[in-house]
Structures are given as C-alpha cells and as structure tokens.
N, C-alpha and C positions, 0 to 999 in steps of 0.2 A: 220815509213815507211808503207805506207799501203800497202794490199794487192789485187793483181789484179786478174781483174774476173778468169784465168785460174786457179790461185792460191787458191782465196775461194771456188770453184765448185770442187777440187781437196779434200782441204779440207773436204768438206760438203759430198763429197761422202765416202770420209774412216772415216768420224767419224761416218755418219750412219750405215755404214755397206754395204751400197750399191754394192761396190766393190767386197766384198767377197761375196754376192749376185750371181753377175754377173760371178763369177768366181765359182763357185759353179752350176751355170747352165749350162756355158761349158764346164764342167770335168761332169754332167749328160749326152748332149748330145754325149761327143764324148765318154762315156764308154759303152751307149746305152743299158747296162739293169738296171733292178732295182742293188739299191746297198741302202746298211746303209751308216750311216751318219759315221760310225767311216771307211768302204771304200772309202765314197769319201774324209775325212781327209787324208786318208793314200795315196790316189792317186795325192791328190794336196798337198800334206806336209805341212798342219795345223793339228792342235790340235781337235781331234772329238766334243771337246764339242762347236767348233766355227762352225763347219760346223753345229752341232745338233740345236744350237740357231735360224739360218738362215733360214732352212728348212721349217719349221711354217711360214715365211712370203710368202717367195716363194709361199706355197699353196695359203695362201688366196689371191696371186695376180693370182691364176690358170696358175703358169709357171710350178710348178711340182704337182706331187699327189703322197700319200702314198698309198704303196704297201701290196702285200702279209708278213707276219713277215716269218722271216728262220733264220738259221744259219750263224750270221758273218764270214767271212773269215777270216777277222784281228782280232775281240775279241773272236771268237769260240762262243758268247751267243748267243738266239735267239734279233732279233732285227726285228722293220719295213723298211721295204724299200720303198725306192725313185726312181720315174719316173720323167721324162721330160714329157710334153705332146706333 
C-alpha cells in the first residue's frame, strides 16, 4: 500500500528532525529568555541531549543564537544558552 503525500511529508519531517526543530523553537519563544539546552529538555520533556543535537542547526538557519554560558538550573553546571532571535 503506498503512502500518501500527508503520510510521507509526516514522515520526512520526524525522520529529519524537523519537527523537534520546530518544537524547540516554540518552547525558546514562549520561555523568552536564554535557557540551556538541558532547560529547554526539561520544559518540553525530551531528553537534553535531543534538544542539544538540534540547536546547532537552528543557528545556522539564524532562527536562534547562542548566548552568554551560566549556571543550569536543571544540571546546576555551567552551560551556553539559547535565544530566539
């Protein structure tokens, strides 16, 4: 049975990553300051190291920028943070 266009674009975006992308950008604008990558995990309840993967692309499409490094609030280390632009 094939698969229909809804079905492969569905596809294609959670195998890229696309998705958690996009979901990663809306949990930056709507917490509106910088945060680490292992805050915005804990705010959208995935795993840091999926939110940390993503982050990197985001920049170089200039939808976020890295910040000042501080103190995690979830891991207590210091860490970079993450803007929206």
């Amino acid at each position: 049975m094939a698969l229909n266009t809804l079905e492969r674009a569905t596809t294609y975006v959670e195998n890229t990553g696309l998705s958690t992308q996009y979901k990663i950008l809306r949990s930056l604008l709507a917490i509106g300051r910088p945060v680490t990558s292992a805050e915005i995990a804990d705010h959208m309840g995935i795993d840091r190291f999926k939110a940390g993967r993503r982050l990197p692309d985001l920049a170089k499409k200039k939808l976020v920028r890295r910040t000042r490094a501080r103190k995690c609030r979830v891991t207590g280390r210091k860490a970079i943070t993450w803007t929206a632009y």
